[in-house]
C-alpha positions in Angstrom: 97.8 25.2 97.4 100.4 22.2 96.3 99.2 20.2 99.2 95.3 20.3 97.5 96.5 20.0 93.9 98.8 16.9 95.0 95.0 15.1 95.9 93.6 16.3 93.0 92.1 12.9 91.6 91.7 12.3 88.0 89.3 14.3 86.0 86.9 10.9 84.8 86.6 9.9 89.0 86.0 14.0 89.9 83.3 14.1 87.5 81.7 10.8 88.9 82.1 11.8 92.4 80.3 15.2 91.8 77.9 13.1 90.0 77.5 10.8 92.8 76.7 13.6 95.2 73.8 15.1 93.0 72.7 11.7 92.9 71.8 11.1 96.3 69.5 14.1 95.6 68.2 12.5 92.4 67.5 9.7 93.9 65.9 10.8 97.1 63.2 12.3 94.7 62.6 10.4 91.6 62.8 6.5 93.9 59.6 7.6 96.0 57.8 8.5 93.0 55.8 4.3 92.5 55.3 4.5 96.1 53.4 7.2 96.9 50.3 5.6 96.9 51.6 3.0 98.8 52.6 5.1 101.6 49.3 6.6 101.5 47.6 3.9 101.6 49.4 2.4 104.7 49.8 5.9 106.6 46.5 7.1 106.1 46.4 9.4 103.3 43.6 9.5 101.1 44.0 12.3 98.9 46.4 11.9 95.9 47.7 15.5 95.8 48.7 15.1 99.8 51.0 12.6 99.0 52.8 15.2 96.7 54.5 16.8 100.2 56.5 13.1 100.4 58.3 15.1 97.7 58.2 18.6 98.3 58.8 18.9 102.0 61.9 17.0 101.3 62.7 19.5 98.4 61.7 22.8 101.4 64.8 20.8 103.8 66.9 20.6 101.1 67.1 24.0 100.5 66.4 25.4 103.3 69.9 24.6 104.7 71.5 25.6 101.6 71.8 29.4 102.6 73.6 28.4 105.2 76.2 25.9 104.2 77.9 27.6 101.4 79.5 30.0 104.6 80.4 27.2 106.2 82.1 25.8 103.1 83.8 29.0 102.4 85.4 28.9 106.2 85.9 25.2 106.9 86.4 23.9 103.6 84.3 21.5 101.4 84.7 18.5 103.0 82.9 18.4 106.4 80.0 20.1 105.8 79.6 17.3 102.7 80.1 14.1 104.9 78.1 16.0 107.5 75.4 16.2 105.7 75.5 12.5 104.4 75.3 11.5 108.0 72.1 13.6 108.8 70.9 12.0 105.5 71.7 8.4 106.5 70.2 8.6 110.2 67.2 10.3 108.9 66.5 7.9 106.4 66.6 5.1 108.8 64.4 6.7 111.0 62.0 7.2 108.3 62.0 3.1 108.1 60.0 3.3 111.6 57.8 6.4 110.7 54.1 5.3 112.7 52.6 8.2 111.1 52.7 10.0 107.6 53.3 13.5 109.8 56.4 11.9 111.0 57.6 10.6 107.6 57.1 14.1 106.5 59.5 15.3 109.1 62.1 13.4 108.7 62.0 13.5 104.8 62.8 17.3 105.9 65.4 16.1 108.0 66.7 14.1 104.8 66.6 17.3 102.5 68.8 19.2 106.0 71.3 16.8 105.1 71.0 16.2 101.6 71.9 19.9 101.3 75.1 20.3 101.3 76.1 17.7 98.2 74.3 20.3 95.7 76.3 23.3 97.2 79.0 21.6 97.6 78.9 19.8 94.2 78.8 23.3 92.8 81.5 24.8 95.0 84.1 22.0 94.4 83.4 22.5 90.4 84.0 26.2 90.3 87.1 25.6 92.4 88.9 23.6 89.9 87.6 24.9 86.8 85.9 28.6 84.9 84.3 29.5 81.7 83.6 27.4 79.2 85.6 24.2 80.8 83.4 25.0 84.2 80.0 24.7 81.7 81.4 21.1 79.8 82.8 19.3 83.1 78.7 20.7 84.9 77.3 19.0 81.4 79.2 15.6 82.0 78.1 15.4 85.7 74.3 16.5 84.7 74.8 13.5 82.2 75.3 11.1 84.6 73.5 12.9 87.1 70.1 12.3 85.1 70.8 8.4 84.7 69.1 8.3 88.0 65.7 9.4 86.9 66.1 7.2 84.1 66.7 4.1 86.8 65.5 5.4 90.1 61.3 4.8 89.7 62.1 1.4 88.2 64.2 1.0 91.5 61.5 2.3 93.4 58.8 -0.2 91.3 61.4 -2.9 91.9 61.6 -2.5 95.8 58.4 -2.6 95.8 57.6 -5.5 94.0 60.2 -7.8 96.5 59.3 -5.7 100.2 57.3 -2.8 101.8 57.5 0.9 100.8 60.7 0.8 103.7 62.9 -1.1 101.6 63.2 2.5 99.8 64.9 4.1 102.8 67.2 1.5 103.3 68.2 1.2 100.1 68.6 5.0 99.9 70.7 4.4 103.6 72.7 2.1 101.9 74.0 4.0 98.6 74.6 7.3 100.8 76.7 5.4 103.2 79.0 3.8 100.0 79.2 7.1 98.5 80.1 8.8 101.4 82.5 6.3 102.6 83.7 6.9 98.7 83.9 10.9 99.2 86.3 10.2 102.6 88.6 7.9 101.0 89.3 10.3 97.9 87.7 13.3 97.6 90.0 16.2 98.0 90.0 19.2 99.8 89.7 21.7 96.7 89.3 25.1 98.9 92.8 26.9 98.8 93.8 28.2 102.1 94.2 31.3 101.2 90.6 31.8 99.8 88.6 30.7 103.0 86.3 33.4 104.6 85.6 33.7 108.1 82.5 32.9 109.9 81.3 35.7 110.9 78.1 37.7 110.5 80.0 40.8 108.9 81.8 38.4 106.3 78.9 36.2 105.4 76.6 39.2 104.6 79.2 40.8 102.3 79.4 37.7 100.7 76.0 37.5 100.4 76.2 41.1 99.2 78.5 40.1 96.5 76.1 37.4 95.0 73.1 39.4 95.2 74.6 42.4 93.3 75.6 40.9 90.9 72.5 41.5 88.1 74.3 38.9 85.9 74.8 35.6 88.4 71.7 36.4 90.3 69.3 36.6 87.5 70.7 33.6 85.9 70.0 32.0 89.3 66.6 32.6 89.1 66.2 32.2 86.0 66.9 28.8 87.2 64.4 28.5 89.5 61.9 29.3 87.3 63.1 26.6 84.9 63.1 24.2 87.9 59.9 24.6 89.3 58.5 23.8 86.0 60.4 20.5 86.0 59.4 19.7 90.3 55.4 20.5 89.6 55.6 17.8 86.5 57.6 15.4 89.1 55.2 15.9 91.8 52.3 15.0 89.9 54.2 12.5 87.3 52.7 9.4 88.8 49.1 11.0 88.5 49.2 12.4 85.0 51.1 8.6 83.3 48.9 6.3 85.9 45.4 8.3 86.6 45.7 9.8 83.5 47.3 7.5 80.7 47.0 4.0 82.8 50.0 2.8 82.3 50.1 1.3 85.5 53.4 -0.9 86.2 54.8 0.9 82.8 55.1 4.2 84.6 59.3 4.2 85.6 59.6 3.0 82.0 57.9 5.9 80.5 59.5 8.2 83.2 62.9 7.2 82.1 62.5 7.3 78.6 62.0 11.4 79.3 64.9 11.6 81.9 67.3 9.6 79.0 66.3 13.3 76.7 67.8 15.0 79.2 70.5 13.0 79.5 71.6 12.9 76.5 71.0 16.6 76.0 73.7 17.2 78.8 75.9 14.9 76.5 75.0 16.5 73.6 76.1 20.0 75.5 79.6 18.9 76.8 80.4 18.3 73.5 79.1 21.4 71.8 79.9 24.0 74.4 83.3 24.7 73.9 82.2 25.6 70.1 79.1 27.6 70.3 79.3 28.7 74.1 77.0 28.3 77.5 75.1 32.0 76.3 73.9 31.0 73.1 73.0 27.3 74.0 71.1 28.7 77.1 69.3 31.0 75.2 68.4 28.9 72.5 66.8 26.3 74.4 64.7 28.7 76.9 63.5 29.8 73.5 62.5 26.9 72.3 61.5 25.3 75.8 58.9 28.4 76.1 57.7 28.3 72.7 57.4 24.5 72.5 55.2 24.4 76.2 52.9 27.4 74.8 52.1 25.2 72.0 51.4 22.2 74.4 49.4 24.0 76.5 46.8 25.3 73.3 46.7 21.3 72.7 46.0 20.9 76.2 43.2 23.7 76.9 41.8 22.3 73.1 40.9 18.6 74.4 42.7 15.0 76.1 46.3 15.4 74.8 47.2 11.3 73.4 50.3 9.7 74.7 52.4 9.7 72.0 51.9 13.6 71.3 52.1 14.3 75.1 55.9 12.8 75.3 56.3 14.6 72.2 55.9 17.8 73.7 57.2 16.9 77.2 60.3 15.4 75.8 61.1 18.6 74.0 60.8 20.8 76.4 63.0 18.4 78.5 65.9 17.7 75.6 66.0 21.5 76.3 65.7 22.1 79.6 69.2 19.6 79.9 70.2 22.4 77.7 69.6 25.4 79.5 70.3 24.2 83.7 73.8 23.3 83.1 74.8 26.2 81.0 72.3 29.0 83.6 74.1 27.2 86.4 77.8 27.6 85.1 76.4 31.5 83.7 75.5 32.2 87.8 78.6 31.2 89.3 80.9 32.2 86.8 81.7 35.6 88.3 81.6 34.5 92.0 84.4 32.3 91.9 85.8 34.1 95.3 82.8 33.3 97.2 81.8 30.2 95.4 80.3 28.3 98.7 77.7 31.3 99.7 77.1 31.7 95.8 76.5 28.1 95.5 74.5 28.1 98.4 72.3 31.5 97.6 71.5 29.8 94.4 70.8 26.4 95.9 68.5 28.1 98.4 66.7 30.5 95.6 66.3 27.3 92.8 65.2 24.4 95.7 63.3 26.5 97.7 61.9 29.1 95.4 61.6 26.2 92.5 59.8 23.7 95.3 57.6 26.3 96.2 56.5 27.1 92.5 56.3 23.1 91.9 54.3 23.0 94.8 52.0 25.3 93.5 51.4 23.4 90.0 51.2 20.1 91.5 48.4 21.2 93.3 46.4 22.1 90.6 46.6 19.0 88.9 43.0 18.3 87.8 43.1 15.0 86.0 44.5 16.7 82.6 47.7 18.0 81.7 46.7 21.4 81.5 48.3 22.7 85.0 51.4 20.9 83.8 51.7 22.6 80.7 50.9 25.9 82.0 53.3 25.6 84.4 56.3 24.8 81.7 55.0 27.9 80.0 54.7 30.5 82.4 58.1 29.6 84.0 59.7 29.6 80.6 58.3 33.1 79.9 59.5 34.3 83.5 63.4 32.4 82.9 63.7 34.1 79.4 62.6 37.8 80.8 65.2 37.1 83.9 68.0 36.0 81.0 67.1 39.4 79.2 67.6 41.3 82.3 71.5 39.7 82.8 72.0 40.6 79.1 70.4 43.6 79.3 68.3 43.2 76.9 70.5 41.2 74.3 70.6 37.3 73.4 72.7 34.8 72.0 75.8 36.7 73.1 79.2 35.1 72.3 81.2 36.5 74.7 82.3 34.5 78.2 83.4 37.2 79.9 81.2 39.4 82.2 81.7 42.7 80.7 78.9 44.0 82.9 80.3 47.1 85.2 78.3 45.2 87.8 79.9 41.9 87.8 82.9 41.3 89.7 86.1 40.3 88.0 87.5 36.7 89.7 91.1 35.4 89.3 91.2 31.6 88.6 
């Protein structure tokens, strides 16, 4: 254990390098957004709400391999399943520069979400290894801070790319950063898995870890009430260029009214780190699935009423988002508080149920966009109604508790 805390590098350059990880995720989503329609245009694709699956076939990849790289984080150790994975990501994205079809893009944006997989399990893992409690939820607000500066840059990037070079110049500028951060991660990320805690790789250990996490009523409805919270957020994604282009024409203004929303939830994740350590990740959760469900009902009477204007439709939509930067974070830190012995399969199981299940959902919503904002209102609702009833099953019953400590008879006790 002193040879991994003697690499420990300083809490301001951890942060950023978990950050950096998420990003390449980020980014591998919210950059493709200004050119979907030109890659439907030059691969063939008329329909608008095909060109969705440039996004969610990448989110299916992602978490797909999820479930099964928390076990091998848990045996070999965070750091070569993470550089791994960036080198799947890296050769996949330069592939994707040669594509001749959009059937072939679509599998090797798969191939990209493979690899992409292991910096969000891994990202989780390595926090919960150095930190619990109510530090674990302020050090996850601080990397979701910086984490959600790249939705805030990433379409202009996209838009920008565009403007000076094909749609390819997005993969290899997505090539480029993952190779820099990983070459970053090999120089100086540590090793933060203790000896002593690695699990074997074998069937009979993985499924009792698996066992552990889904047991657990606390951590694994907290997980899904994740997943409901982010499918809401991937079907407004997957449709985000329709609904401010088709629907509000703001053309060449899109990434600036794209980032404007992502900046709420940035600064919400500010506004958390700084506030959790006084009011606690429970009641700030709970607050703001409250609100977050409340606020999206009242958007989606608006939206059933008649056309929604601009300025009332980032209104609602940046509400619900100052809150959702609110609630992921805290639900995140909530699921893997209790695991902290099998943080790489709980990190994964959660990965797996949020990407996958919260792709899937977003899926679903994108494709009933309609040329209003109904769908995508409906969508925020529903899935807020769902992650508030999964938060009252982990409380059983009870809200706003103050108490970090998993009291539950079900939840297993982890030293830190």
């Amino acid at each position: 254990m002193s040879s991994i805390a003697q690499r420990v590098v300083s809490r301001p350059e951890f942060i950023a390098l978990i950050a950096a990880m998420m990003a390449l995720n980020a980014l591998a989503i919210d950059v493709m957004l200004p050119a979907l329609p030109y890659m439907g245009e030059a691969l063939g694709v008329a329909d608008e709400n095909e060109r969705q699956f440039v996004v969610s076939v990448y989110m299916l990849g992602f978490g797909a391999a999820q479930i099964i790289i928390g076990p091998l984080s848990d045996r070999f150790g965070r750091r070569i399943p993470l550089l791994s994975g960036i080198a799947v990501y890296i050769a996949a994205v330069t592939a994707a520069i040669f594509a001749p079809n959009f059937a072939t893009l679509l599998i090797l944006r798969f191939v990209q979400g493979l690899g992409a997989a292991g910096t969000r399990v891994i990202a989780m893992s390595i926090v919960r290894d150095r930190y619990s409690g109510r530090d674990m939820a302020e050090v996850m607000s601080l990397t979701f801070m910086v984490f959600m500066t790249i939705p805030i840059v990433a379409p202009g990037i996209g838009q920008l790319l565009l403007l000076t070079g094909p749609w390819q110049a997005i993969f290899v500028f997505m090539g480029g950063l993952a190779f820099v951060f990983g070459t970053w991660m090999f120089i100086r990320l540590p090793e933060t898995l203790a000896p002593e805690n690695r699990r074997e790789f074998r069937p009979e250990v993985i499924l009792e870890g698996f066992k552990i996490v889904f047991t657990n009523r606390a951590a694994i409805s907290y997980g899904l009430a994740g997943m409901f919270m982010f499918g809401a957020l991937f079907g407004f994604i997957s449709t985000s260029q329709q609904i401010y282009v088709g629907i509000y024409d703001l053309g060449s203004l899109f990434p600036v009214a794209f980032a404007a929303v992502a900046g709420l939830m940035a600064i919400s994740s500010l506004i958390n780190s700084r506030i959790v350590q006084r009011f606690g990740m429970r009641r700030i959760s709970h607050l703001a699935v409250c609100v977050f469900t409340v606020v999206s009902g009242i958007w989606m009477t608006f939206a059933i009423s008649g056309f929604i204007p601009l300025w009332l439709f980032l209104c609602f939509l940046g509400t619900v988002m100052f809150m959702f930067g609110w609630a992921a974070g805290n639900m995140n830190s909530l699921s893997m508080e209790p695991l902290g012995r099998v943080a790489g399969t709980a990190s994964s199981v959660f990965g797996f149920i949020q990407t996958v299940g919260g792709a899937l959902i977003g899926s679903f919503i994108g494709q009933q966009f309609n040329d209003t904002v109904v769908p995508t209102s409906a969508g925020y609702f529903c899935m807020g109604l769902a992650a508030l009833t999964c938060i009252l099953i982990a409380e059983k019953g009870r809200l706003f508790g103050v108490g970090e400590a998993y009291s539950q008879p079900d939840a297993v006790a982890e030293p830190h």
